[in-house]
N, C-alpha and C positions, 0 to 999 in steps of 0.2 A: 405650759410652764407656769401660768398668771395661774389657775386653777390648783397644779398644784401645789404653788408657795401658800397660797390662801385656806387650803384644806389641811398644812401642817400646822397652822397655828391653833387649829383646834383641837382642845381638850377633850378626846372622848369619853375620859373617866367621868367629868361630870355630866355625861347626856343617858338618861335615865329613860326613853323610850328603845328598846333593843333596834327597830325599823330605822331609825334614825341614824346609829352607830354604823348599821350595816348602809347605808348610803353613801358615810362617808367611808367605808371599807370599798366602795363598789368606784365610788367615783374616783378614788387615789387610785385603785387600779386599772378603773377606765382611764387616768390621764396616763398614764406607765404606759398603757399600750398603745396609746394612739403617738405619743411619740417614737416608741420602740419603733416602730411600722414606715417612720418618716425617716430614720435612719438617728434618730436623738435618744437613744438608751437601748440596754440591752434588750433583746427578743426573748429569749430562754428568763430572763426574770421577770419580765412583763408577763409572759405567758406562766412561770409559774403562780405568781399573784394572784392571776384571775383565777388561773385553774384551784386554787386553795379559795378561793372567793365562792366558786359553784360548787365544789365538796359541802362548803362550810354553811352555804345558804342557800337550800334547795328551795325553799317555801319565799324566797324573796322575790317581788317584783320587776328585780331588773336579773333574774336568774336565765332568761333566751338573751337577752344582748350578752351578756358577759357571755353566753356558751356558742356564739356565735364570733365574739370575739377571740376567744382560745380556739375556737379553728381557723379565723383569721391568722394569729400568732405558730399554728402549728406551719402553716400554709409558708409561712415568712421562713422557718426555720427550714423548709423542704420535708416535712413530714403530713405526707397528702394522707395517710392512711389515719391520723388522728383525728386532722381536718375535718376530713368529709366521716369518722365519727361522730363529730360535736354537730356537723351540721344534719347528718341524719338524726340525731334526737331533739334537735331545736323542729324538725320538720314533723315529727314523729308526736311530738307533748305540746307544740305552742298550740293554743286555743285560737289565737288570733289570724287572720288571712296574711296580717303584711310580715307576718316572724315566718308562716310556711311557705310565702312567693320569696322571700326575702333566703331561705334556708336551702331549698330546691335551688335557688338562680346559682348560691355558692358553692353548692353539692356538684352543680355541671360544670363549674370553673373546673373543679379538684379533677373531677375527669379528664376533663380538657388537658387538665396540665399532665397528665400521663397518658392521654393520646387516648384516652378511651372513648373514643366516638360514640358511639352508642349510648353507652352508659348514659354520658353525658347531654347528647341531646334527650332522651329519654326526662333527666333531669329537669332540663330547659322544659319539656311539652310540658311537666306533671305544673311547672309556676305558669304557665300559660295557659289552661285549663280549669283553674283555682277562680271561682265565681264569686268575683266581690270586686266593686267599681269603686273601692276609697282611691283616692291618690298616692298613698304608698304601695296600692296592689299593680295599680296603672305603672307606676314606674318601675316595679320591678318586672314585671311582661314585656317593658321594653326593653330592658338589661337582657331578660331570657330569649328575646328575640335576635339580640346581639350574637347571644349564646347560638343559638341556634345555626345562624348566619356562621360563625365560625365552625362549627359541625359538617355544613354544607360545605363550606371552602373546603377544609380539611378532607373530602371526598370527591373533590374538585369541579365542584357546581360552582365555578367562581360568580359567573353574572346570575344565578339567582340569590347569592350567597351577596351581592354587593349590591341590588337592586334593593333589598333587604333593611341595607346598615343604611344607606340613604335615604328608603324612606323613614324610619327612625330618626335620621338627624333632620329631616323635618316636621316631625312630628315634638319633640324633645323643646323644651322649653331654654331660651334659649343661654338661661342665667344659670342654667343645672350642665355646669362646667364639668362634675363627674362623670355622667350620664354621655354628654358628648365625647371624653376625653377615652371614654369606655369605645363609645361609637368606630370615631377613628381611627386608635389602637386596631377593630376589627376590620376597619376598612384595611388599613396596610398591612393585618393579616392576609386577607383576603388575595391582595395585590401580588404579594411576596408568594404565598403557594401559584401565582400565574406566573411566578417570573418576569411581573412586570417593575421594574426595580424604581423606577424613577417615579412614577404612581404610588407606589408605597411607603418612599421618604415623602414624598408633600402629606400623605397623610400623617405621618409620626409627627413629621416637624409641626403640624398644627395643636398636638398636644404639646412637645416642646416648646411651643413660643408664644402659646395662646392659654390652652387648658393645663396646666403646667399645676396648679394648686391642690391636685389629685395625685396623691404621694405613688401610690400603687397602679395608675395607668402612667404616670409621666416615668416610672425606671422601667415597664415594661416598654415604654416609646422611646427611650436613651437604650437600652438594651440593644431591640432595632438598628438605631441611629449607627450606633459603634459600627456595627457589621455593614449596613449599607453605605455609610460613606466611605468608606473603604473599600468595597467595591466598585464605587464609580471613583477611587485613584483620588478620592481627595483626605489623607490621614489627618491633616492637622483638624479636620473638621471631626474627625472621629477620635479623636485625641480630647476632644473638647468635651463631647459628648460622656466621654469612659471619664472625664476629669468630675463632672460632673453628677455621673455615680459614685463616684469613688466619696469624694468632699460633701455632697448634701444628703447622699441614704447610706453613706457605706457600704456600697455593694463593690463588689466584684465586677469587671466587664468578664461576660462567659469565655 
């Protein structure tokens, strides 16, 4: 919000290098989505912005975040097939290792989210496979290994599927609150395909009450929340939980 008040006071008529214009066209758009995503402005405008941002400036510098981010934004609206669009051509043109680890890990979420296993771990091997040792490529091999571990569950290899997400969370540094928040989201995937119910709320609740600053793992772990407290007969807790979606992302409980 600070970002965006500070970018409206500027005058673009008078900035006279075009790159420059377009950064502040990229960055008022980046802040639009990243609130959209937190539940603070619309998804469908935030996503059209950017989407007119990548039409408008293919040759620009920040042209793979923004086209990573409108499959982000398509992902928020329930439209996986645009989604894993933008991220098949961020995986397909970026030049760079941590835009194709980084484009693969989201291509195998969008699967996931339609149950397509395969596909999906597929996705996960192709960012785990990608040879290059920066620290944004390491991080994303560990996301895809997340990835992966949820693939396995999904086909109900629970314990090498959970042996998996644990060694990840100690591996994972320990201030990279996303990364973790990602983690145990799959661990209490993991849980829930065994039907071990009470193992899968401690995991949620640890995003809930700890890694919580991860907009998009903390309504996936309320999401959770809603439905298992409620099966172990405790509603007001699950009440709490759906209040919670409701008031800080605007979501729906399913």
């Amino acid at each position: 919000e600070d970002a965006l008040a500070a970018l409206a006071d500027l005058d673009t008529s008078s900035i006279k290098r075009p790159e420059i214009v377009q950064d502040v066209e990229f960055y008022k758009a980046y802040c639009l989505a990243q609130m959209a995503l937190v539940g603070n402005g619309d998804i469908a405008e935030a996503g059209s912005k950017m989407f007119a941002f990548v039409k408008a400036h293919p040759s620009s510098f920040h042209h793979f975040e923004a086209q990573l981010l409108v499959g982000d934004l398509a992902m928020a609206l329930g439209n996986a097939s645009a989604a894993a669009s933008a991220y098949k051509l961020v995986g397909q043109n970026a030049p760079w290792p941590d835009y194709k680890a980084r484009a693969a890990v989201a291509l195998g979420r969008t699967h996931l989210a339609q149950k397509q296993v395969d596909e999906a771990s597929a996705a996960f091997q192709a960012a785990l496979e990608i040879q290059d040792s920066s620290e944004p490529v390491q991080r994303a091999k560990l996301a895809a290994t997340l990835g992966r571990a949820r693939c396995l569950a999904a086909t109900g290899q629970i314990d090498q599927a959970s042996t998996m997400i644990e060694d990840v969370i100690k591996q994972a540094d320990p201030e990279d609150s996303r990364l973790l928040a990602e983690a145990y989201n799959a661990l209490g995937a993991a849980y829930r395909s065994a039907g071990k119910s009470k193992e899968a709320l401690l995991a949620f609740l640890h995003v809930d009450l700890i890694y919580f600053s991860s907009a998009r793992e903390h309504i996936e772990a309320l999401y959770n929340l809603v439905e298992l407290w409620n099966e172990r007969q405790m509603p007001e807790r699950s009440a709490d939980a759906a209040r919670t979606l409701r008031e800080r992302y605007k979501r729906s409980p399913r």
